[in-house]
NUFIGU-355298 format. One line per 5 residues: number of its first residue (from 1); for each residue y negated, z negated, x negated of N, C-alpha, C. Coordinates in steps of 0.1 Angstrom, whole numbers, always signed. Example, Ala and Ser with C-alpha at 12.3 -4.5 7.8 and 13.67 -1.06 7.14 Angstrom:
REM NUFIGU-355298
1> +57/-78/-132/+45/-78/-123/+33/-78/-132 ~ +22/-71/-128/+11/-71/-137/+0/-79/-129
This chain:
REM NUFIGU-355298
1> -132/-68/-6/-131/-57/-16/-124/-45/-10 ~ -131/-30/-8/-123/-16/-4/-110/-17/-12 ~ -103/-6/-5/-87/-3/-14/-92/+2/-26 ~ -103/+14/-25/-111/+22/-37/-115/+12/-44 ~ -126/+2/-43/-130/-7/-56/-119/-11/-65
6> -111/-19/-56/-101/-25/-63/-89/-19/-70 ~ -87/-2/-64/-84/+8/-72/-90/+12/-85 ~ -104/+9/-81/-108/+16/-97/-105/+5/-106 ~ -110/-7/-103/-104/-16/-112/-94/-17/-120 ~ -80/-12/-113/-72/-11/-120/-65/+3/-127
11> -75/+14/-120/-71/+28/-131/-83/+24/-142 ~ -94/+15/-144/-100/+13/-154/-91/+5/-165 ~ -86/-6/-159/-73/-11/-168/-69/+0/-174 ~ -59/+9/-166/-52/+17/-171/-54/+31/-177 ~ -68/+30/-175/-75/+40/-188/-78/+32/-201
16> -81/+22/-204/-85/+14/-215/-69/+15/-223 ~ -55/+14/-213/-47/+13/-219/-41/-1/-223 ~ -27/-3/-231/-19/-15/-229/-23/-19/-245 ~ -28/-31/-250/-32/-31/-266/-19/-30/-271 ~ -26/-25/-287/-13/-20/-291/-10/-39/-309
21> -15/-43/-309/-22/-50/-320/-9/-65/-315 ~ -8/-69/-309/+1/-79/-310/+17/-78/-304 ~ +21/-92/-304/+34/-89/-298/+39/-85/-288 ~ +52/-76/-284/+53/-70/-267/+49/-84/-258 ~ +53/-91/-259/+51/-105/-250/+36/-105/-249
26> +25/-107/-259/+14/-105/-258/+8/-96/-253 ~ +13/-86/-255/+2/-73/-250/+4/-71/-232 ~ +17/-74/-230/+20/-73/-214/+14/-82/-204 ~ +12/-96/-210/+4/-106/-208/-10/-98/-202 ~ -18/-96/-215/-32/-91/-217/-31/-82/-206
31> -21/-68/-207/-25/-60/-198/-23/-60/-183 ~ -15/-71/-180/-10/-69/-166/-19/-82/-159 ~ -21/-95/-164/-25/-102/-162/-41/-101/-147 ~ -51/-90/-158/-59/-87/-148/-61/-77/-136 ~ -43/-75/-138/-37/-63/-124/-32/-71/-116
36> -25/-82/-118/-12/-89/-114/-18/-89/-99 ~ -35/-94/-92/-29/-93/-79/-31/-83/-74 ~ -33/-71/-77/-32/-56/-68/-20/-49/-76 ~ -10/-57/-86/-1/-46/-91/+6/-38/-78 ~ +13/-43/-73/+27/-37/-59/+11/-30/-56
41> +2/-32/-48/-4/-24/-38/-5/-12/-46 ~ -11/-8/-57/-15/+0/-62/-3/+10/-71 ~ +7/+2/-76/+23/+13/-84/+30/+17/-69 ~ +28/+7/-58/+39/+13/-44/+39/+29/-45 ~ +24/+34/-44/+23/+49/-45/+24/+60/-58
46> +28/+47/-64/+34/+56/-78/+48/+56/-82 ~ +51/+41/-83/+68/+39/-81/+77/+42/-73 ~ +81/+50/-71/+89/+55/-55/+105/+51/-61 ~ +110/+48/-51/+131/+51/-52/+134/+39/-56 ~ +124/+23/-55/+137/+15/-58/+142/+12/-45
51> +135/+11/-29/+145/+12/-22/+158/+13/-19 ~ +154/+28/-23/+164/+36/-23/+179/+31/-33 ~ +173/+27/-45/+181/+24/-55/+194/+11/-53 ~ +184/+3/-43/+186/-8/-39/+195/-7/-26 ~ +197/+2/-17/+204/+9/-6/+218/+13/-13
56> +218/+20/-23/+227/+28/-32/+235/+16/-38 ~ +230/+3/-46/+239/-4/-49/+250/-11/-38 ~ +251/-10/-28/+255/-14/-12/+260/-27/-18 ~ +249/-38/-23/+250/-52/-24/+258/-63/-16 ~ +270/-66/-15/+275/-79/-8/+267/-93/-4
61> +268/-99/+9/+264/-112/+9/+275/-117/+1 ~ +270/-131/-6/+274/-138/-16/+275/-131/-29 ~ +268/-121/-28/+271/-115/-45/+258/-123/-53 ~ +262/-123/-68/+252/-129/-76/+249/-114/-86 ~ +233/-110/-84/+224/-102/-89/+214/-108/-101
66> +213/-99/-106/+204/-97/-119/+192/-85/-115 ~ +175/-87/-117/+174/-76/-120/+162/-78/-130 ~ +165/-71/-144/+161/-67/-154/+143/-64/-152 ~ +130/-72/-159/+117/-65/-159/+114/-67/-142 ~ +114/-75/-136/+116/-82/-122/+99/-78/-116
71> +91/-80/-126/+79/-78/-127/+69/-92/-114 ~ +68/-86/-102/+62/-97/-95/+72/-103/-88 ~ +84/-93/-87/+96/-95/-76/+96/-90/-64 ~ +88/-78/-67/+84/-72/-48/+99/-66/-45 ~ +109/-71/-54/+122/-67/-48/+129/-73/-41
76> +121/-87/-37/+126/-93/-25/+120/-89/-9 ~ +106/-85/-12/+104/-81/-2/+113/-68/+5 ~ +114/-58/-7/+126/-50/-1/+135/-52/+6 ~ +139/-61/-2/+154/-64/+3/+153/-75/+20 ~ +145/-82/+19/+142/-90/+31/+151/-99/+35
81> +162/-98/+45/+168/-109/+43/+184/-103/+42 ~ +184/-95/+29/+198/-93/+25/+193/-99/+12 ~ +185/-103/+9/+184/-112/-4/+184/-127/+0 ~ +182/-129/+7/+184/-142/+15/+200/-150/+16 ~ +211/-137/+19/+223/-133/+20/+230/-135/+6
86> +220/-136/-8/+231/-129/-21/+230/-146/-25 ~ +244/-149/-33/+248/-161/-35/+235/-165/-46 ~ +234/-156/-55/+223/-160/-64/+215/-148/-70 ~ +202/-144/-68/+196/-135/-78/+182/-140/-87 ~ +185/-136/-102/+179/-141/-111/+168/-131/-111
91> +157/-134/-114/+143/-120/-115/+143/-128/-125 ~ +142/-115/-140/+139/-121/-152/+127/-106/-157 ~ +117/-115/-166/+104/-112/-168/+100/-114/-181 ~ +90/-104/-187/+83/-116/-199/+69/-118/-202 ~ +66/-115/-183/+52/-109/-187/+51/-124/-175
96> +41/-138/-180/+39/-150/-171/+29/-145/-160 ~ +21/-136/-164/+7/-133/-151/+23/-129/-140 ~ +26/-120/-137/+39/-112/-135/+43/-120/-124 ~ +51/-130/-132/+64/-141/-131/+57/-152/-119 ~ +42/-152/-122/+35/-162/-112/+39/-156/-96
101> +32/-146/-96/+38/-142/-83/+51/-136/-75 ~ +59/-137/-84/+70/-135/-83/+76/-151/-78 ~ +72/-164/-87/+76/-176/-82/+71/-180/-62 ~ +61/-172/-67/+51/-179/-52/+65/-171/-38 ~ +67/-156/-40/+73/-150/-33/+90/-153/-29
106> +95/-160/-43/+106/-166/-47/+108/-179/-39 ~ +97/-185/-32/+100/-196/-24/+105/-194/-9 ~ +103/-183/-6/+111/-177/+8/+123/-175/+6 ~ +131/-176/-6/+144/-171/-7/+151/-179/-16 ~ +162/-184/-9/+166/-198/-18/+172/-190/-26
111> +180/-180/-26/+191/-177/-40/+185/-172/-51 ~ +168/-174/-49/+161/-163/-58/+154/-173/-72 ~ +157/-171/-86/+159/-182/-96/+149/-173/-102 ~ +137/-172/-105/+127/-166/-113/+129/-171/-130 ~ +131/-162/-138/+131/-165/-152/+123/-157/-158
116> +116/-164/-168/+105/-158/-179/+119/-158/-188 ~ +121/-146/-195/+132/-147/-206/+128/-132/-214 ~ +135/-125/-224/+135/-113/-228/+151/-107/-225 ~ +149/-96/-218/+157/-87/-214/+171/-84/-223 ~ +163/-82/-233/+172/-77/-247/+183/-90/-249
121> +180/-103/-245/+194/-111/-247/+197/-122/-240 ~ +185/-122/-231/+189/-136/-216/+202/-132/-213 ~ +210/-141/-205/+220/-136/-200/+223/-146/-187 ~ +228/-150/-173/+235/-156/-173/+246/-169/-179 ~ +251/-180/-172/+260/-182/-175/+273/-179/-175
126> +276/-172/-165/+285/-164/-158/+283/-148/-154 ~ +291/-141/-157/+294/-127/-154/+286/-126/-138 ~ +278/-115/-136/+277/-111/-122/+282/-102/-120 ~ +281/-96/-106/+279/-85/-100/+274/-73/-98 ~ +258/-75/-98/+254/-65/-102/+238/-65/-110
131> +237/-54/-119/+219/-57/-125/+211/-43/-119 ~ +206/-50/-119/+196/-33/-115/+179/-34/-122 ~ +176/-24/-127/+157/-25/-131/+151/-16/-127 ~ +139/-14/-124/+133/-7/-116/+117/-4/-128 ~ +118/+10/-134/+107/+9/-138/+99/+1/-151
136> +109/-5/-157/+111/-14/-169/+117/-12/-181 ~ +128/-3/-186/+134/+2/-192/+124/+11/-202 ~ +116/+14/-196/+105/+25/-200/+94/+18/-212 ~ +96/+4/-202/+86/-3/-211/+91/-13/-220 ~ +106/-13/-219/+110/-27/-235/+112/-18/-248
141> +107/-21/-255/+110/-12/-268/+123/-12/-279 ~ +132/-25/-278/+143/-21/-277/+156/-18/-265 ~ +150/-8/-260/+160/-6/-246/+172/-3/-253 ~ +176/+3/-262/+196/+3/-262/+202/-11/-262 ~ +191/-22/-269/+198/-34/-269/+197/-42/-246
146> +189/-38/-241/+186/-41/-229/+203/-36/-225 ~ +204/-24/-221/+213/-15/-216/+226/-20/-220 ~ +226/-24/-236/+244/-33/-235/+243/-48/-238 ~ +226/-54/-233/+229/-64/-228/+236/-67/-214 ~ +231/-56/-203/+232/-53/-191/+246/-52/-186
151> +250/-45/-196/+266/-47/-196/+276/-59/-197 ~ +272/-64/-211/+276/-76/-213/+278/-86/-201 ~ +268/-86/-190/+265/-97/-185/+276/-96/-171 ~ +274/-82/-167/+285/-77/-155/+300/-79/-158 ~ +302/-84/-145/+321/-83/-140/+323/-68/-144
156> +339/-70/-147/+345/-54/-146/+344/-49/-137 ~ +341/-35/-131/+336/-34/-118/+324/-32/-114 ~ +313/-44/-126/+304/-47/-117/+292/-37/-118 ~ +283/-31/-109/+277/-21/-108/+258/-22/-114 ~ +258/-17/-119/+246/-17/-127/+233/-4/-123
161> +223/+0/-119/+217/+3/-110/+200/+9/-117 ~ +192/+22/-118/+181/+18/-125/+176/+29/-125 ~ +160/+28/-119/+153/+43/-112/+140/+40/-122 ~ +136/+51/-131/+126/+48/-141/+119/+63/-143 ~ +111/+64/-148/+105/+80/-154/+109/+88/-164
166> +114/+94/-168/+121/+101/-180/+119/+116/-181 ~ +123/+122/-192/+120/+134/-196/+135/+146/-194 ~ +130/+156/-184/+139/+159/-177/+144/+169/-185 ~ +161/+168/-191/+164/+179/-198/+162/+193/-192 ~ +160/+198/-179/+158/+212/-179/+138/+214/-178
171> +134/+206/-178/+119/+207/-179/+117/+213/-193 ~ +105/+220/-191/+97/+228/-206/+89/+212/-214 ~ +91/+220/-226/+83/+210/-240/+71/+201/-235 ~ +68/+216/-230/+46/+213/-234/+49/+199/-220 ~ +51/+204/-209/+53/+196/-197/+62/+179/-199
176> +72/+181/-206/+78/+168/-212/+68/+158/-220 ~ +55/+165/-231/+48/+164/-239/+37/+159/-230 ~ +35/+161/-225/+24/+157/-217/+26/+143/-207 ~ +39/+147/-204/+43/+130/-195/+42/+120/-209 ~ +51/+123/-216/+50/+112/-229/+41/+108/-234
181> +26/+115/-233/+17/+109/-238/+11/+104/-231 ~ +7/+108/-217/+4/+100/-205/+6/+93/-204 ~ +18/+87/-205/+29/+74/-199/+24/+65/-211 ~ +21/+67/-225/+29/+61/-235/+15/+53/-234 ~ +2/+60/-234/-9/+50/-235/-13/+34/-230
186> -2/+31/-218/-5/+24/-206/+10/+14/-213 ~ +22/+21/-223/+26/+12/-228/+44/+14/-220 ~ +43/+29/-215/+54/+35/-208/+63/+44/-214 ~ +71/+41/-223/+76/+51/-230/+89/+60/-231 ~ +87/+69/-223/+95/+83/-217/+103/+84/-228
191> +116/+86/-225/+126/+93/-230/+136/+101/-229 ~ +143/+113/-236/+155/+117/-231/+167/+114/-236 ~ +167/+102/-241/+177/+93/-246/+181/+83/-238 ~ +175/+81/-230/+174/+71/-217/+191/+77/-208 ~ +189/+89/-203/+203/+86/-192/+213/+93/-200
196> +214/+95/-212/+226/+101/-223/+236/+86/-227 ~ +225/+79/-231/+232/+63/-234/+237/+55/-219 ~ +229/+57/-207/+233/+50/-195/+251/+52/-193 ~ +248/+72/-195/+262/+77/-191/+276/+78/-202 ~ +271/+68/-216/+284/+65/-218/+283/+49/-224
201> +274/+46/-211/+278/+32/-212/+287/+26/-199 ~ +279/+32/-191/+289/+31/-180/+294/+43/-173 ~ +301/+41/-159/+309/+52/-158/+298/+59/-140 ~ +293/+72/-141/+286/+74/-136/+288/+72/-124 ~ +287/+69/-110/+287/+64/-94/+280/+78/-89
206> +266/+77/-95/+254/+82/-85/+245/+86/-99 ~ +240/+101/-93/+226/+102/-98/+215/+112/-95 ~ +203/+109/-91/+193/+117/-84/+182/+121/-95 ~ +179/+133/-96/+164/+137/-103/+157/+138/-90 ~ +143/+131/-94/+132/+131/-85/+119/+135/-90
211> +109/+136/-79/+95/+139/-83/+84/+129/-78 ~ +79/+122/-81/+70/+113/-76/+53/+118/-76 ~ +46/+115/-68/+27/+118/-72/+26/+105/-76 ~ +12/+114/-81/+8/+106/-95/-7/+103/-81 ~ -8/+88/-82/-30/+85/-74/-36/+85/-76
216> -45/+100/-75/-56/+96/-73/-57/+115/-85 ~ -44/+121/-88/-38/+131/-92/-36/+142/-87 ~ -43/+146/-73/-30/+158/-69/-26/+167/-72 ~ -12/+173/-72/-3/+184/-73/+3/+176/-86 ~ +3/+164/-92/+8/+162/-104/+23/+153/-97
221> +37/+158/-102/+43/+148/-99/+51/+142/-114 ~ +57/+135/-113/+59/+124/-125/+76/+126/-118 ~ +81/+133/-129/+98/+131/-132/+104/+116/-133 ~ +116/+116/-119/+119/+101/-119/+134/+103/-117 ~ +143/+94/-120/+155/+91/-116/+162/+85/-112
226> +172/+78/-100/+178/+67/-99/+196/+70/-102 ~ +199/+64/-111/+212/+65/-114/+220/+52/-114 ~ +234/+51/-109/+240/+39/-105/+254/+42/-116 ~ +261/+28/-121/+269/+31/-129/+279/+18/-127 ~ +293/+20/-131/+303/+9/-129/+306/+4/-145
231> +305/-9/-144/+310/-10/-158/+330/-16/-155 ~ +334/-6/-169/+349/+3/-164/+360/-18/-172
């Protein structure tokens, strides 16, 4: 199959949109399920900065990580063998098409514990070190409860990490209006309440506004952020 076939395939998904008619658990299911094996190939050129995000937390060997909406787990591949290095990280998900290939990838890496759980109140047994989400915040619909679960779960100290799409306060209406409806069809929902609550939840480290392209779009770029935070 061409990169284009298998491309349209999945901007057809993503024109039909994420169903709106059952539970979040159900609908992420339904929608991602028939993406799950070209998801990474095809968001790589849309999701930009968790590298980067992932650089910025400057993670310890032996530290125990969290990251929030894990999705397939292509955040092991990132990390390569400094994830190898971390005493334990948990990839927590609630989407099973998702989580399958995240297990398959999860077997190269012993510290890597794949959980189907919901965001809003899985926790650990123990306090970690650090959480980070990439791209996921956008899509749980109660994110204030995510964000001081997130907290909850970290050591004092412990650094919390998360590069997503959002609505940039110095940007115009119509242009904000436009991402929001974009985004929202596919089940992505932009906010500018998003880094107002990050920044008085924790204590700010780091923070970048960015611009990402949009495929198969040009000249369109998609407002992104990675912001890093200490909880005090």
């Amino acid at each position: 199959m061409s990169e284009l076939t298998a491309d349209a395939r999945t901007l057809w998904r993503l024109l039909r949109g994420q169903p709106k008619g059952g539970s979040h658990a159900a609908n992420l299911q339904t929608f991602y399920a028939p993406q799950a094996e070209r998801y990474d190939a095809f968001r790589a050129r849309l999701l930009h900065g968790r590298k980067e995000l992932i650089a910025q937390l400057r993670l310890q060997a032996g530290s125990h990580v969290v990251e929030l909406g894990c999705g397939t787990g292509s955040s092991l591949q990132i990390m390569g063998d400094s994830a190898r290095q971390l005493g334990r990280f948990d990839l927590v998900d609630l989407c099973p098409a998702l989580l399958a290939v995240a297990e398959q990838r999860a077997k190269d890496y012993p510290a890597a514990q794949v959980v189907e759980a919901d965001a809003t109140c899985w926790r650990p047994t123990v306090t970690v070190d650090a959480v980070f989400m990439s791209y996921s915040l956008t899509m749980m619909p109660d994110w204030p409860a995510v964000v001081a679960n997130a907290k909850a779960m970290l050591k004092p100290g412990g650094r919390f990490g998360i590069v997503d799409f959002y609505l940039p306060e110095t940007a115009g209406s119509l242009g904000n209006a436009f991402w929001q409806r974009w985004f929202a069809h596919d089940g992505v929902h932009l906010s500018s309440q998003h880094l107002p609550r990050l920044r008085q939840t924790f204590k700010k480290l780091e923070l970048n506004h960015c611009r990402a392209r949009v495929p198969y779009l040009p000249g369109l770029r998609a407002p992104y952020y990675r912001f890093i935070g200490r909880k005090e």
